[in-house]
NUBA-262646 format. One record per residue (C-alpha): residue number from 0; x, y, z; residue in one letter. Coordinates in steps of 0.2 Angstrom, whole numbers, plus 5000, padded with zeros to 4 digits. Each point is the difference from the previous one (the first is absolute). Layout:
% residues N
<node resi="NUM" x="X" y="Y" z="Z" resn="A"/>
...
//
This chain:
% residues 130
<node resi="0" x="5516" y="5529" z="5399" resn="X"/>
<node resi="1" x="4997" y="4990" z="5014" resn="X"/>
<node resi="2" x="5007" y="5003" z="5016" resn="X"/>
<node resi="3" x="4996" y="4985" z="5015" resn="X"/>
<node resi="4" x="4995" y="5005" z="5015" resn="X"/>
<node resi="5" x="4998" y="4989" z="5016" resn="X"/>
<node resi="6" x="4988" y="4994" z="5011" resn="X"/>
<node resi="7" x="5006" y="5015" z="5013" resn="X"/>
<node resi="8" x="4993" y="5014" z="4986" resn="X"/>
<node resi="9" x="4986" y="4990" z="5001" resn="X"/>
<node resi="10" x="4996" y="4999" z="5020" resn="X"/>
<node resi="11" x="5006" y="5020" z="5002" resn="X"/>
<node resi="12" x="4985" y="5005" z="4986" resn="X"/>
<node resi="13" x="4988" y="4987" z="5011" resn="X"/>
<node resi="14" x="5006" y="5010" z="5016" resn="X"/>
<node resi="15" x="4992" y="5015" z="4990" resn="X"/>
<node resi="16" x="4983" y="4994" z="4997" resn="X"/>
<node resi="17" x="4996" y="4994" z="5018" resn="X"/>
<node resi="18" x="4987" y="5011" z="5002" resn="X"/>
<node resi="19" x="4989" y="4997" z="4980" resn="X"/>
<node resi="20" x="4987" y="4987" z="4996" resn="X"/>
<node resi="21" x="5009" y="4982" z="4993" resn="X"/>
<node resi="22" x="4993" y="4990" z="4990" resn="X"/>
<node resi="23" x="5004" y="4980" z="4994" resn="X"/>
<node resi="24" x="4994" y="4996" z="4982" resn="X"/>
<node resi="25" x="4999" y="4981" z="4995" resn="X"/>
<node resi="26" x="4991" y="4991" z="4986" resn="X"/>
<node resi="27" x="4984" y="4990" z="5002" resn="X"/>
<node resi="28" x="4996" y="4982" z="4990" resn="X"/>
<node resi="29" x="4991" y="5011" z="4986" resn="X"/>
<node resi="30" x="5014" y="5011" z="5000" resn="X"/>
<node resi="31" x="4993" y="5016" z="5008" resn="X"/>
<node resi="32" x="5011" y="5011" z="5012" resn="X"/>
<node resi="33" x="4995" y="5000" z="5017" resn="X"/>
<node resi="34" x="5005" y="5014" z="5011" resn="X"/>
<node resi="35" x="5001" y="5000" z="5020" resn="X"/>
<node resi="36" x="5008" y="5014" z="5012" resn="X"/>
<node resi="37" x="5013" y="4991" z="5011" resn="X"/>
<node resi="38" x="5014" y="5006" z="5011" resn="X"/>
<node resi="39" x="5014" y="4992" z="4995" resn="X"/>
<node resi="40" x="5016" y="4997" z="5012" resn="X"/>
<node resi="41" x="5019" y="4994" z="4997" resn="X"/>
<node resi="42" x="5005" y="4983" z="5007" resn="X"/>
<node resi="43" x="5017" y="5000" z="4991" resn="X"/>
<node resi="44" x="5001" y="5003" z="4983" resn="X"/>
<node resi="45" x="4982" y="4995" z="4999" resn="X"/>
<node resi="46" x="4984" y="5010" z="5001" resn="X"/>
<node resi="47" x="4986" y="4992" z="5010" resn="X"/>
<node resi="48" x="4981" y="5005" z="5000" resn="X"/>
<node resi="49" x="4983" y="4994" z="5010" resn="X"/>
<node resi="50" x="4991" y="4996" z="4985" resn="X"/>
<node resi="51" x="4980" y="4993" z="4997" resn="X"/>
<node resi="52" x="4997" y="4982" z="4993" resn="X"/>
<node resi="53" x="4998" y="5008" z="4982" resn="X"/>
<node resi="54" x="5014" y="5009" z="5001" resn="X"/>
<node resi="55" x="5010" y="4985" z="5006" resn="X"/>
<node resi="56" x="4993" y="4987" z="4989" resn="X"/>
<node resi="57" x="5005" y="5012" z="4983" resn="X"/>
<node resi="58" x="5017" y="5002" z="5009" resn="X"/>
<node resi="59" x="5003" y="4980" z="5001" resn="X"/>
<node resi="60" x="4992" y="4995" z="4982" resn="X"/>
<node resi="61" x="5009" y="5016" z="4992" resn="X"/>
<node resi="62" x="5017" y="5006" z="5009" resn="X"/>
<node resi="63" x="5001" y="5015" z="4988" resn="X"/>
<node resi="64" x="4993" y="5016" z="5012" resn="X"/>
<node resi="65" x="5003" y="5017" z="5001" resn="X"/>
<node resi="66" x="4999" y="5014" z="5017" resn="X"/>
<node resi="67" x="4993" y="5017" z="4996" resn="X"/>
<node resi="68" x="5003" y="5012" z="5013" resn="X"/>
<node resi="69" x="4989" y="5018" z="4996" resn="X"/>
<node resi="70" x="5010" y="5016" z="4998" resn="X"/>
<node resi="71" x="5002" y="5009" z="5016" resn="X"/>
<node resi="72" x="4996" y="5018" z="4994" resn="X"/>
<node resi="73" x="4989" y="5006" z="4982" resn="X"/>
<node resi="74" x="5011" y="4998" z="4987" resn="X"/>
<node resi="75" x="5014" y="4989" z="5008" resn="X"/>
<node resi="76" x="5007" y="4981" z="4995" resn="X"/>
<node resi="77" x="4992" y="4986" z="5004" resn="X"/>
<node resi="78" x="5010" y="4986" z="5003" resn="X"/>
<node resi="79" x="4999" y="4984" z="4991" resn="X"/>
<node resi="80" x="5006" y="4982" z="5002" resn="X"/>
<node resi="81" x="5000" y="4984" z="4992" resn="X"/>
<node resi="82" x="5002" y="4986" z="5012" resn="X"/>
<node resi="83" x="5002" y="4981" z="4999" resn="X"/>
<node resi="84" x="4990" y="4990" z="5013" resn="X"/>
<node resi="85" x="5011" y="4989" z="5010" resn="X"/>
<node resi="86" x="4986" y="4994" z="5014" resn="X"/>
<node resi="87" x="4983" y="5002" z="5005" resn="X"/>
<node resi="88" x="4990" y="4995" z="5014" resn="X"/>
<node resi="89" x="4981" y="4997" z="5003" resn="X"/>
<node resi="90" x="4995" y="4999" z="5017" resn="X"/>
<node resi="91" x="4986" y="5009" z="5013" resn="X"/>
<node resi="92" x="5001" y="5019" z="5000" resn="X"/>
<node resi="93" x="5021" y="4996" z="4997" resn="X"/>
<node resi="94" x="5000" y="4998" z="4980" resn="X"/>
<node resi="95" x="5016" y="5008" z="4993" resn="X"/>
<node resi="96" x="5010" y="5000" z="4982" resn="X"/>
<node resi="97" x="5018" y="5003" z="4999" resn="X"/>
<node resi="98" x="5010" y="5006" z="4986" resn="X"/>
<node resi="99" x="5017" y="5005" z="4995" resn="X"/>
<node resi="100" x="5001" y="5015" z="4988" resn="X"/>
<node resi="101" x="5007" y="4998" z="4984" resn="X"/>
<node resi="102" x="4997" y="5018" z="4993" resn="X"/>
<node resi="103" x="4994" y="5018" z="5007" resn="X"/>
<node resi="104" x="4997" y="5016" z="4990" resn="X"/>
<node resi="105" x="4994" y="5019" z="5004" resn="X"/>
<node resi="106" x="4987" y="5003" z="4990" resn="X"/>
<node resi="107" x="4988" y="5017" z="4996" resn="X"/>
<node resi="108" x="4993" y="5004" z="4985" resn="X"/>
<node resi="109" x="5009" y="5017" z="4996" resn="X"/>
<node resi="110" x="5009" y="5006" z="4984" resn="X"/>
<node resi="111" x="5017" y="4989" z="4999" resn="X"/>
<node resi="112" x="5017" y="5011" z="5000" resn="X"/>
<node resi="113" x="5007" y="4986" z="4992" resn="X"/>
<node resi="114" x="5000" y="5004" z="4981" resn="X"/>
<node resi="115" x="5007" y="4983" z="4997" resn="X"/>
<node resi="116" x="4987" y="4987" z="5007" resn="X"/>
<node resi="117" x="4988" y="5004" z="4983" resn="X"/>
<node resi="118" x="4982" y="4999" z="5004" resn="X"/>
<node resi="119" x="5002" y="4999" z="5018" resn="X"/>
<node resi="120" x="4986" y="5011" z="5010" resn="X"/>
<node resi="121" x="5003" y="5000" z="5017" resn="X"/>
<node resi="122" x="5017" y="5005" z="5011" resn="X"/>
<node resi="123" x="5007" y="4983" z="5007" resn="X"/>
<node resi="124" x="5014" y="4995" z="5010" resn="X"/>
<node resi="125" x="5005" y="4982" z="4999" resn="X"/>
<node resi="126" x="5008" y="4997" z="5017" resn="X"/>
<node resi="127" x="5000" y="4980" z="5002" resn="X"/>
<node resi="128" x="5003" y="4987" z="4985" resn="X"/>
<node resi="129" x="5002" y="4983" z="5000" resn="X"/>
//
């Protein structure tokens, strides 16, 4: 069963990870993931980071990413979106990528309640699809 949910379920569970680590995960040439913390911030519907030049080179060649913020206590969800780039910007100290999520899940790995998602290890909520 799925069941949408908006951009607004989306911003309220970003409100709640303020304070835990984020991280922005692109693709390099040779296909290796390349991870960075950031500090994401929303202009409109739209997330916008201060990025490096690696980060926003991968980010122009390859407009698939994904944000990774850590889970704010042992045990607790980490919050997981996929993202399409929609700009990026390579200047002096004010190099940014900007992307507009296209799906966000909590995830931990715990036992699922769900007896009907068959060989699914971890406890996910599925807040934002595209």
């Amino acid at each position: 069963m799925s069941i949408p949910v908006t951009l607004e379920r989306l911003r309220h569970e970003l409100a709640d990870f303020a304070s835990t680590a984020t991280y922005l995960l692109t693709v390099s040439a040779d296909g290796r993931p390349h991870s960075v913390a950031v500090a994401p911030r929303w202009q409109g519907d739209e997330l916008v980071m201060g990025a490096g030049k690696t980060s926003v080179g991968n980010a122009a060649a390859r407009p698939q990413v994904s944000l990774v913020w850590a889970p704010a206590e042992a045990g607790g969800y980490s919050l997981i979106v996929d993202a399409t780039v929609t700009a990026t910007a390579l200047g002096d100290g004010d190099s940014s990528v900007t992307v507009r999520p296209t799906g966000a899940v909590l995830h931990r790995p715990a036992a699922s309640p769900d007896a009907t998602r068959p060989g699914c290890t971890s406890d996910c909520i599925p807040i934002m699809r595209s």
